[in-house]
Each structure stands twice: as structure tokens, then as C-alpha cells.
PAMAR-837998 format. One record per residue (C-alpha): chain; x, y, z; residue in three letters; residue number from 1. Coordinates in steps of 0.25 Angstrom, whole numbers, plus 5000, padded with zeros to 4 digits. Example, Ala and Ser with C-alpha at 12.3 -4.5 7.8 and 13.67 -1.06 7.14 Angstrom:
<nodes>
 mol    X    Y    Z type seq
   A 5049 4982 5031  Ala   1
   A 5055 4996 5029  Ser   2
</nodes>
This chain:
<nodes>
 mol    X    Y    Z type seq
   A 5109 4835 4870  Unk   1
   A 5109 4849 4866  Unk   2
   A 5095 4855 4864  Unk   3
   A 5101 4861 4849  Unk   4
   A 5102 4846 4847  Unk   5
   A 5091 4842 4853  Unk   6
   A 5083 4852 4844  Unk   7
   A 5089 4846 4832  Unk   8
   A 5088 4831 4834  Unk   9
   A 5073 4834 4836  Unk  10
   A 5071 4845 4825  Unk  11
   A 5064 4854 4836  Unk  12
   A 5063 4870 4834  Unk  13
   A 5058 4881 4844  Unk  14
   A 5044 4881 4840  Unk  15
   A 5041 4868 4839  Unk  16
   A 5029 4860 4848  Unk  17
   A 5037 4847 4854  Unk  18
   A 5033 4836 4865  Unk  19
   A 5043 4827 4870  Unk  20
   A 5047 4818 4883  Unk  21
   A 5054 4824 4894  Unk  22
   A 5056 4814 4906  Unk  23
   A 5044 4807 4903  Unk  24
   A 5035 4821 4901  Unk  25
   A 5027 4824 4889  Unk  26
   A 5034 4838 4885  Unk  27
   A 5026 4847 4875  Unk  28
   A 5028 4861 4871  Unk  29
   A 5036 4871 4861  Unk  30
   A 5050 4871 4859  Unk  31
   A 5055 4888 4865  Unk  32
   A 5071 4892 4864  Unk  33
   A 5078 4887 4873  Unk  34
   A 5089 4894 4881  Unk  35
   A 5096 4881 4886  Unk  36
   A 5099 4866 4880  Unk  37
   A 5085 4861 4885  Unk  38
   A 5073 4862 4874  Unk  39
   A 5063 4872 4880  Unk  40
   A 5047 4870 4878  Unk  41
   A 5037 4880 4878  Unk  42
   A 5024 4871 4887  Unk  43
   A 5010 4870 4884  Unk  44
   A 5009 4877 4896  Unk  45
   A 5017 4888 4892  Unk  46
   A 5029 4887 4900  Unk  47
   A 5043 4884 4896  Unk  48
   A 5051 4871 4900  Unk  49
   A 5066 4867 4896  Unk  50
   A 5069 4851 4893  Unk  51
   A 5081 4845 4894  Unk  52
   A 5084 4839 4879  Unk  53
   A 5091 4828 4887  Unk  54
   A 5077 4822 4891  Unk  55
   A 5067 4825 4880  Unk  56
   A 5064 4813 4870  Unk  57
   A 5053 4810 4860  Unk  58
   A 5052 4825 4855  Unk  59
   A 5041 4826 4845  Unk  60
   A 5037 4839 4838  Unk  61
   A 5024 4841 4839  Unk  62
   A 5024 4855 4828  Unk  63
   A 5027 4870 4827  Unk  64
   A 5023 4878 4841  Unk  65
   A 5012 4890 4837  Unk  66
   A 5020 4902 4839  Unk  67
   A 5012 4912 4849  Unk  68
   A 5015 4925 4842  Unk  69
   A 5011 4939 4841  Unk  70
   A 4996 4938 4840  Unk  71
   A 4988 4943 4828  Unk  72
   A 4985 4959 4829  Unk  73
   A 4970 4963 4829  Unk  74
   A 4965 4974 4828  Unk  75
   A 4960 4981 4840  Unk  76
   A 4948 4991 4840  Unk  77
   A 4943 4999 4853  Unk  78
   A 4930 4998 4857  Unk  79
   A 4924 5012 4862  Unk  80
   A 4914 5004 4871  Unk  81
   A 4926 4998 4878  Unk  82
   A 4935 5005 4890  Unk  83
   A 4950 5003 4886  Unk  84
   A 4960 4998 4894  Unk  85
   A 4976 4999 4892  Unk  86
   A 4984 4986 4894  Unk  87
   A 4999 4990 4897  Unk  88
   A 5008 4979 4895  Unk  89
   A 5020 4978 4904  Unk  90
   A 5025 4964 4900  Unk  91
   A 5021 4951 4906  Unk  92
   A 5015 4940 4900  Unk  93
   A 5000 4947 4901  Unk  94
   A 5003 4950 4885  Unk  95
   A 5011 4938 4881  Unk  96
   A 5011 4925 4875  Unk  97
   A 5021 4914 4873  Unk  98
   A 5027 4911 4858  Unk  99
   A 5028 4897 4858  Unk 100
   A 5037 4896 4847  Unk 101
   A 5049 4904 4854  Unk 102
   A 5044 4903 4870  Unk 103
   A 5044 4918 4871  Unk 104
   A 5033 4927 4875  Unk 105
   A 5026 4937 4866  Unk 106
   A 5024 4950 4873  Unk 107
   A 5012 4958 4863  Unk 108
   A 5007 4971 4869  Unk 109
   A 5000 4977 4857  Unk 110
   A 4985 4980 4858  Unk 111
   A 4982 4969 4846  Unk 112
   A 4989 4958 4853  Unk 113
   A 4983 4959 4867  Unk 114
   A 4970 4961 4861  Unk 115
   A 4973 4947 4852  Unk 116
   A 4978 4941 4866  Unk 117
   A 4966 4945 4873  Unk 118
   A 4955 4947 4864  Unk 119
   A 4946 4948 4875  Unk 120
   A 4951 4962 4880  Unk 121
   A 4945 4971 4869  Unk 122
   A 4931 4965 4872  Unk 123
   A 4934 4972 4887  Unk 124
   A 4942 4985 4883  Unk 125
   A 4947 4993 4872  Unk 126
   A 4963 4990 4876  Unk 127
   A 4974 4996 4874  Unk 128
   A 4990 4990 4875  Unk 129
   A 5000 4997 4879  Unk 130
   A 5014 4992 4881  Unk 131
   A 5022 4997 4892  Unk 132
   A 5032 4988 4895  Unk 133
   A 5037 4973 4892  Unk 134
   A 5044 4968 4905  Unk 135
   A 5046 4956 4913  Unk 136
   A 5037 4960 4928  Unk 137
   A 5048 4955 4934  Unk 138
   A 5058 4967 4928  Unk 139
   A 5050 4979 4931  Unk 140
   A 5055 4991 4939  Unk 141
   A 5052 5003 4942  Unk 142
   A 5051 5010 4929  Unk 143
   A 5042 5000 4923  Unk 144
   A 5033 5002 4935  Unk 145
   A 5032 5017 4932  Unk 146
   A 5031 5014 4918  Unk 147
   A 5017 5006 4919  Unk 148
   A 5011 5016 4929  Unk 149
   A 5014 5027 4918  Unk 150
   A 5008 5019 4905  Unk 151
   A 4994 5016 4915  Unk 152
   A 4995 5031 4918  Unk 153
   A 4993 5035 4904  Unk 154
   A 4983 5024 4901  Unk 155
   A 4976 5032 4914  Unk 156
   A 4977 5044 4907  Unk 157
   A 4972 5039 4893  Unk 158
   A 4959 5036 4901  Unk 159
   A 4958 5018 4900  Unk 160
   A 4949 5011 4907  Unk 161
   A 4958 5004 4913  Unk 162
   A 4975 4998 4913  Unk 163
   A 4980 4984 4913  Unk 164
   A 4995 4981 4915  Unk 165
   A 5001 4969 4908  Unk 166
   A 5011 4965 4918  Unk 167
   A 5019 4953 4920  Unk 168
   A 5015 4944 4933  Unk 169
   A 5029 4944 4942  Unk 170
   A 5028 4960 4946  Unk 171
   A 5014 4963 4942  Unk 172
   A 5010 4965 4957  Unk 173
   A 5022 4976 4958  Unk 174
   A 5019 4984 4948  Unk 175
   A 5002 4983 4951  Unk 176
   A 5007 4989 4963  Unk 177
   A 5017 4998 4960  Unk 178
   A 5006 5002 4949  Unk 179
   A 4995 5004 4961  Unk 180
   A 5005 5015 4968  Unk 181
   A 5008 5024 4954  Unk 182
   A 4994 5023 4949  Unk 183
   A 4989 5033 4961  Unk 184
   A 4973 5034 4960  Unk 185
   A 4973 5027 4948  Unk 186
   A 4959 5028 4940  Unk 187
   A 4957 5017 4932  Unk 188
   A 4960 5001 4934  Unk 189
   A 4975 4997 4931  Unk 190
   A 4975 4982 4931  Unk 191
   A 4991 4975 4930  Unk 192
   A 4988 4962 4924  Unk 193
   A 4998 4949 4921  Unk 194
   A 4997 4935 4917  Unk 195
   A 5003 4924 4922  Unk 196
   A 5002 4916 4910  Unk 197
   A 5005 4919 4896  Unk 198
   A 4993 4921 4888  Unk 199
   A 4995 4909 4876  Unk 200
   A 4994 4901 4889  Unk 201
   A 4980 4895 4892  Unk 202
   A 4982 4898 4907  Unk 203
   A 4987 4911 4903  Unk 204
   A 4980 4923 4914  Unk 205
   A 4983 4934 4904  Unk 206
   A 4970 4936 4897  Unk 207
   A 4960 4935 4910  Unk 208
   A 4970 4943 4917  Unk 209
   A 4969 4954 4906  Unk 210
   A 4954 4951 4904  Unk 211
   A 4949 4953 4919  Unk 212
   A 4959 4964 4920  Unk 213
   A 4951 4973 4907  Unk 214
   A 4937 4968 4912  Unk 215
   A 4940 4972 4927  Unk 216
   A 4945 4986 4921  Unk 217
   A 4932 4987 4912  Unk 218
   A 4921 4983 4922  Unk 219
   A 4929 4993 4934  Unk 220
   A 4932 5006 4939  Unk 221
   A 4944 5001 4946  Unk 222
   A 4954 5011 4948  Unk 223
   A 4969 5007 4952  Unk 224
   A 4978 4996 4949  Unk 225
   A 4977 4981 4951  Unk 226
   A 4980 4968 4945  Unk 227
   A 4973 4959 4939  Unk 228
   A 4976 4944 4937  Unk 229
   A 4968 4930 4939  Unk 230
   A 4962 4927 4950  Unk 231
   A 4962 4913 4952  Unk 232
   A 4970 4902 4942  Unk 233
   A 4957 4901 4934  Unk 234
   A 4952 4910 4924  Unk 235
   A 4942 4914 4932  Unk 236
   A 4942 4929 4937  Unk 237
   A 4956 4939 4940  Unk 238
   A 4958 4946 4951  Unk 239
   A 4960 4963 4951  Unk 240
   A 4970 4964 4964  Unk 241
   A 4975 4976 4970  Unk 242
   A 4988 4981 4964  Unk 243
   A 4994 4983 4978  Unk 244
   A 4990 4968 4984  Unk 245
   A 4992 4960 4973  Unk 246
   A 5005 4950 4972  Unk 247
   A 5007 4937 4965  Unk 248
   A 5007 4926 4972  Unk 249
   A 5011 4914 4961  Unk 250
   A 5021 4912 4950  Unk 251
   A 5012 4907 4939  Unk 252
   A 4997 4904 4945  Unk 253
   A 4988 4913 4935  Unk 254
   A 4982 4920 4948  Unk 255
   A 4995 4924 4954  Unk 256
   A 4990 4937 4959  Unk 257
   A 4983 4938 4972  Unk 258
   A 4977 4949 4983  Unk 259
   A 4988 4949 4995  Unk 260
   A 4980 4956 5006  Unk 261
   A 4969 4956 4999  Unk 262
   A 4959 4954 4987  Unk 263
   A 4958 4956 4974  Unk 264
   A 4950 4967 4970  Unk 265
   A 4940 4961 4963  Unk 266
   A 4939 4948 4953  Unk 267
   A 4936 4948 4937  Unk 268
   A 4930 4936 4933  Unk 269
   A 4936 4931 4920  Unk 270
   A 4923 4925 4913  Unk 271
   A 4911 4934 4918  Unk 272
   A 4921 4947 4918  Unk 273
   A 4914 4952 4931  Unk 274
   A 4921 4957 4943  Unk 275
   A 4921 4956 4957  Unk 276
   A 4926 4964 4967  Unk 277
   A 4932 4959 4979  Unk 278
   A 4934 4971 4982  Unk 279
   A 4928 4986 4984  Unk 280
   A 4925 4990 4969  Unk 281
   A 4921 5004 4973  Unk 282
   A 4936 5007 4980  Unk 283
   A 4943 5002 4968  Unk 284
   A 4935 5010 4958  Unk 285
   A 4935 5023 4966  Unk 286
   A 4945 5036 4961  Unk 287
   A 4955 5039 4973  Unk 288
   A 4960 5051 4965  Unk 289
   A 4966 5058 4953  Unk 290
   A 4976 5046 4946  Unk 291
   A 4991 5050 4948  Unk 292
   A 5003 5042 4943  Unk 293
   A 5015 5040 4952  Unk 294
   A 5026 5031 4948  Unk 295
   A 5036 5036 4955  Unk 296
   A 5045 5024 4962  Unk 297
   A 5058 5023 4969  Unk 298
   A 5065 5011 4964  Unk 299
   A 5073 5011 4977  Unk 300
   A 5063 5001 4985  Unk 301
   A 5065 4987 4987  Unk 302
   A 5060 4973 4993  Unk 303
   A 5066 4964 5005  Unk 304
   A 5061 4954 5008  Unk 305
   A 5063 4948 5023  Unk 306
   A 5070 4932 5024  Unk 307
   A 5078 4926 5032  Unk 308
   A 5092 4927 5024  Unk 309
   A 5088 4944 5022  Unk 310
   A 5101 4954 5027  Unk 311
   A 5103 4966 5033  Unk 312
   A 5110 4967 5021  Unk 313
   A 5098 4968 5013  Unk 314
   A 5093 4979 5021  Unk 315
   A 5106 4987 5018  Unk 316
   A 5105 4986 5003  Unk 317
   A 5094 4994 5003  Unk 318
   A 5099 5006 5013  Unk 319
   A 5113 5005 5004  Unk 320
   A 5105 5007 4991  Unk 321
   A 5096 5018 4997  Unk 322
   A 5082 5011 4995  Unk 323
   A 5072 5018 4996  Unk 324
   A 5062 5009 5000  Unk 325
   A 5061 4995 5005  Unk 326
   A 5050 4984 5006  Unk 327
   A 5054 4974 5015  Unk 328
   A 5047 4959 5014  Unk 329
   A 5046 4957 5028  Unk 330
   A 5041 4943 5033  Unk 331
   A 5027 4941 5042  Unk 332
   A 5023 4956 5047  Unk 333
   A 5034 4960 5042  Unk 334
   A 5045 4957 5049  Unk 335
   A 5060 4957 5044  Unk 336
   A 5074 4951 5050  Unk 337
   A 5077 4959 5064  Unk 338
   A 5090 4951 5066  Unk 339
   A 5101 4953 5077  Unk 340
   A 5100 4966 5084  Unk 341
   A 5089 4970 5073  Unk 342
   A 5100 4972 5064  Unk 343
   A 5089 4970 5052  Unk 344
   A 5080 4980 5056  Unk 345
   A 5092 4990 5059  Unk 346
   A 5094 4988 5045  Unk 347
   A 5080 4991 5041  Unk 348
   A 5080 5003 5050  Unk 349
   A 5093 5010 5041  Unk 350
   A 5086 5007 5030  Unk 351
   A 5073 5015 5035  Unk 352
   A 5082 5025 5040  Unk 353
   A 5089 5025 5027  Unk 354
   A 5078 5031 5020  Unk 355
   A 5071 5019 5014  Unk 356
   A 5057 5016 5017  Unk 357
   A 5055 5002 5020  Unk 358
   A 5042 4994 5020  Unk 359
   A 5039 4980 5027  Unk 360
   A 5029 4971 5019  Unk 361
   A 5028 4956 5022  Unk 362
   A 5031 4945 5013  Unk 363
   A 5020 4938 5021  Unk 364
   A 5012 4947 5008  Unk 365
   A 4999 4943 5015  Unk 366
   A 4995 4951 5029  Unk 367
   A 5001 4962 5034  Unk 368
   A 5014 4968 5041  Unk 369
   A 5015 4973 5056  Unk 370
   A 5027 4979 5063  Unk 371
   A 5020 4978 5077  Unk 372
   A 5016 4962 5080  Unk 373
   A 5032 4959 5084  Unk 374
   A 5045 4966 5088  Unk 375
   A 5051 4961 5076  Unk 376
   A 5042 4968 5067  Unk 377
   A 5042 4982 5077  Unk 378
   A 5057 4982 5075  Unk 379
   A 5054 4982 5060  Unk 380
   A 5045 4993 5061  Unk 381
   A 5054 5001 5070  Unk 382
   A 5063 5002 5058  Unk 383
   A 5054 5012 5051  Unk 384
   A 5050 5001 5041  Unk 385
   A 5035 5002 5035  Unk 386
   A 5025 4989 5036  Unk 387
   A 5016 4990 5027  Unk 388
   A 5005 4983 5029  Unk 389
   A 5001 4973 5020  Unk 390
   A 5008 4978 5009  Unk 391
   A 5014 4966 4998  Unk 392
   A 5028 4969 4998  Unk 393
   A 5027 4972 4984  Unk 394
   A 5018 4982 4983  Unk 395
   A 5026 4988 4995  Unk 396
   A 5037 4987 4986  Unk 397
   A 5030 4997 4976  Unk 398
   A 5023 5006 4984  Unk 399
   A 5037 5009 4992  Unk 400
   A 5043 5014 4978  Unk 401
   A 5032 5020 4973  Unk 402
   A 5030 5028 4987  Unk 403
   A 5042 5031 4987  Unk 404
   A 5045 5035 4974  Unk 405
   A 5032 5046 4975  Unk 406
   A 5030 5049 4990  Unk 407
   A 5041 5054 5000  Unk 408
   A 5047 5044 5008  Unk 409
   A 5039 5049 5020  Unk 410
   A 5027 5049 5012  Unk 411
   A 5031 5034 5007  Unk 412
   A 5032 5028 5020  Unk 413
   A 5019 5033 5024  Unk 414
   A 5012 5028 5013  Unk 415
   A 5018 5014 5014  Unk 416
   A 5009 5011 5022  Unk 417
   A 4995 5017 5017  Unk 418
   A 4988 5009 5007  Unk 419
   A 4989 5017 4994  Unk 420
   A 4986 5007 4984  Unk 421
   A 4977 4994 4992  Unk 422
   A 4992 4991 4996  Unk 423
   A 4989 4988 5010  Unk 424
   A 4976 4982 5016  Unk 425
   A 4969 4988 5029  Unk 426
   A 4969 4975 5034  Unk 427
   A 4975 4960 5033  Unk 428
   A 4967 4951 5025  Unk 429
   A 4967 4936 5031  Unk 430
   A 4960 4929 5020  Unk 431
   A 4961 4928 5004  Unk 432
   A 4950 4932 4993  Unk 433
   A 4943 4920 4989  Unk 434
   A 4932 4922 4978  Unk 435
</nodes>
């Protein structure tokens, strides 16, 4: 059966709240557009599941689905007691919520509607919305990265107490580090927060993500950028990680986000609104120097990563397109294919000696490159390529195009390997923080 006539046999209508019998299954939810012949249906728990018409009996309508709208505007008054701190909304779902009449996501960045969605933010700060862009993480390039480090600089300049970046979940860790880098000496706490959960949901993130976030800038002098996302699957505390060592490590778990090589910087409990510090406070609230914004980046850096099925040709793509960098995934300390008469290295070698600076990071993510424990890995070396510690191989990624879209080549290699930003640790940590 069509679904257009399954619709009008059973009188059903986007909108409407339905249960029926799938294969024995209790199904409840709210009719969405559908894209295909199988009836679509908005879940209780918020996700979206197609059915088959074929299999659905003893539909029953169960009434009109509420809408989830444009909430009601408020008016918002500052209070001179309070600091003030600028959300810059990117995209992401830290700002939306799910119409359950359509399926669509509602994206509101106004001050009124942020303040409605989380009334508890003006009894933390005076805050101020400012869009700056509406785009899937997952699109971003290098201008959108530019883009964000040039609206926190004016927030800088206008003298907040602090920055919170809405951003979506996927590339959030990419553009906390690339942040970290363009920010030099940044003097007040920059804070790129997402949510993993839409916030109509009751397992939504995005209001403690965003609560923490504010009461860590209020009750700090932390200076530089970080992220700041739950902790634990509990609404229990969230965790301020450093922007350079934090990666996430699950699709759809709320505390995604963790320390790689590391801690988190300190912990906000959600209820109590205190703070712990794991660790140093003084290091992290201590001016390094005058603020500086450099956003420069060369777009012409890329990321291979090391398997078994990887070509020379893969090598040669980047030396014919004239690449100026490359961060190569390497496996264990770092070591990549060698092959017949070292024909792989050969190739990595005329890339080095074609001008591009490559960087060894290991996919391993956790413990750190060596070019000297084998002869496989010395011959790596040889090459001219860069190990870099215990660098993730993302924020390698970034801090090779910001280097090198600010620093000579010569002056980039040699800080590929210094630790600018926490990016590498002085030592290999074997264990993980457990409260």
C-alpha cells in the first residue's frame, strides 16, 4: 500500500499523536513528513523512525501533537550587580528545539529566547546573544574558524566577563583548538560549549552545559579557551577540559567529551554550583601577555591516516597539489607502511623535500610518539617528518595551519613541537581521572 493511501484510509495528518502495532511492538509517537512511502514518527524519546505501512495495524489517534514553537519573548533587563557574558551562537543544537508538529528543529538566537529557554542564566550574568553563524559542525572551514576568533575578539574588546560558543558536538573539539592557537594570551575565559541532546528533550545536556559553563566563567579568573560539557551521564557536575586535549569519544552518550593525555581542568558541580580544580588554579588565571589575535591559516594542510590498504598514491596527491602541510595518523609510535625497498618513506621523503611540513601523530590518541624504539620508526624519522609527542591528531591538524599560516615555515616546524597552547604534555600519563 501507498503511504498517501495509508494516510487516507486512517484519516492521519502530520501533527497528529498516533500509537499503533508494528510486528508486535507498541509504537507511539507524532506523525513528521515523510521523504519516502513509510509513515515517519517523531519518538517520546525524540528521535525519528520510518515504518513500513505494510506492517502497521490497529492505528488509533490519540489527538493533536503540541507544536514546540518560537517561545514567548520576555523582556530582559540587565542587572548592574551582575558581570555579563556574550553567548555567540555558531549552530548546533545547544539553541534548538524540536517542533513536533513538522519534525524540524527550531534554531532561536535572540536574547528573549535564550533567556526563555534557560531562565536560569540571568540569575548568573547579565547575557548578551550574538549570532554568528548557523552551520552544521560538520561544514565548517577555514573562514568560519576565522570568523568565530574575530566575533570573540570584539567581545574581548568590549570588556565581558567572559565568552561561550554555541557549537555543534561533531567539530566542536576542532574549532576549541584551532580557537586555542588564534586567541594568543587570551585574557578572559572562552568557553565552546554544545549539547548532545536537543533541549525539549528531558535528557537534553544543553541547559547544565550552558549553566556550568556561565557559573565557571563567574566564580573564575580563568583566562584562555576551553570546553565545557558534562562530566559524567548524570546531571551531576561538567568538566572545563583544555581546548587543545579534548576529543569526543562517543556518538550520543551526553558525556562524550573527555581529557586525552590528561585531566580536566577543574569540575562544576551542577547543584552546589562549586568548583573544583583538578588542576593548578593559579596557572590558568595568570596573564601570559598582552591579547593578540591571529587567525591567519593555510587551508593547504591535510590528514592521512595510516591502514593496511593506504598507497603511495596517497602520498603523491598531496606533493602534486602542493600541500603545504600534512598530519599523518600513524599507527603505535608512530609508525607508517615502509614496504618494498622503503618505497613508502621514499614517498614521504619527496614530499618533506617538496616543501610540505609533515607531522606524525598517532591514532593510538592516548600515549605518545617515538621515532627512536625501532628501525622502522628511525627510517620514518629520517625522512624529515615531525613527531609530535602526544599531540591528538586533530589539534595537530590545526595548529600546523594556523602555524603556518602565521609563522615561517622554518619558524613552524620548530614550533610543532613546543607546547604553545597545553597541546603536548611533559610526560605520558598512564592512568585516567577518577573523582
Amino acid at each position: 500500500m501507498k503511504l498517501s493511501d495509508f494516510v487516507k484510509k486512517h484519516k492521519l495528518k502530520e501533527g497528529l499523536l498516533v500509537s499503533f502495532d508494528f510486528e508486535g511492538n507498541k509504537i507511539e509517537g507524532t506523525i513528521i513528513p515523510s521523504k519516502d512511502e513509510n509513515l515517519m514518527i517523531k519518538m517520546a524519546s525524540g528521535y525519528n523512525a520510518g515504518f513500513s505501512v505494510d506492517k502497521i495495524k490497529e492505528v488509533k489517534v490519540l489527538g493533536e501533537a503540541k507544536g514546540v514553537g518560537k517561545p514567548k519573548s520576555i523582556e530582559v533587563k540587565k542587572n548592574p550587580s551582575l558581570p555579563t557574558i556574550a553567548i555567540l551562537h555558531t549552530g548546533g543544537t545547544i539553541a534548538s528545539r524540536v517542533n513536533y508538529s513538522t519534525g524540524g528543529v527550531i534554531a532561536s538566537f535572540n536574547l528573549e529566547d535564550l533567556v526563555t529557554m534557560f531562565p536560569e542564566l540571568t540569575e548568573i550574568a547579565n547575557i548578551e546573544s550574538v549570532f554568528v553563524a548557523n552551520i552544521m559542525s560538520e561544514d565548517m572551514r577555514i573562514k568560519d574558524f576565522q570568523k568565530i576568533s574575530s566575533a570573540v575578539s570584539e567581545q574581548i574588546k568590549r570588556g565581558v566577563k567572559g565568552v561561550i560558543i554555541g557549537h555543534g558536538t561533531d567539530m566542536l573539539a576542532h574549532s576549541a583548538a584551532i580557537l586555542a592557537f588564534e586567541l594568543e594570551n587570551c585574557p578572559i575565559p572562552v568557553l565552546v560549549v554544545g549539547a548532545q541532546r536537543s533541549s525539549d528533550r528531558g535528557s537534553s545536556d544543553a541547559a547544565m552545559n550552558l549553566i556550568c559553563a556561565s557559573t565557571f566563567i563567574t566564580k573564575t579568573n580563568f583566562k584562555g579557551v576551553a570546553t565545557c560539557m558534562h562530566h559524567s551521564s548524570s546531571d551531576d557536575t561538567c568538566a572545563i577540559i583544555a581546548a587543545t586535549k579534548v576529543r569526543k569519544m562517543h556518538t550520543s552518550k551526553r558525556d562524550a567529551f573527555k581529557a586525552i593525555n590528561d585531566t580536566p581542568i577543574a569540575l562544576i558541580d551542577y547543584r552546589s554550583k562549586e568548583i573544583k580544580w583538578i588542576k593548578d588554579r593559579a596557572v590558568f588565571e595568570h596573564s601570559q601577555g598582552k591579547f593578540e589575535l591571529k587567525n591567519k591559516l593555510e587551508e593547504k594542510v591535510g590528514l592521512l591516516k595510516m591502514h593496511p590498504l593506504v598507497t603511495e598514491k596517497e602520498i603523491d596527491f598531496y606533493k602534486k597539489e602542493k600541500y603545504k602541510g600534512l598530519v599523518i595518523e600513524a599507527t603505535g609510535l608512530g609508525h607508517t607502511p615502509i614496504r618494498e625497498n622503503d618505497s613508502f618513506v621514499k614517498k614521504i621523503k619527496a614530499l618533506v623535500d617538496a616543501d610540505c611540513l609533515v607531522a606524525i601523530t598517532s591514532q593510538c590518541l592516548n600515549g605518545r610518539v617515538n621515532p627512536t624504539v625501532y628501525t622502522n620508526l628511525r627510517k620514518v624519522a629520517a625522512t624529515g617528518a615531525i613527531f609530535c609527542e602526544d599531540m591528538l591528531p586533530e589539534t595537530a591538524l590545526m595548529k600546523l595551519s594556523w602555524l603556518l599560516g602565521n609563522y615561517s615555515k622554518k619558524e613552524a616546524a620548530e614550533l610543532l613541537v613546543k607546547n604553545l597552547r597545553g597541546e603536548i604534555t611533559p610526560f605520558t600519563r598512564t592512568d585516567t581521572y577518577e573523582e
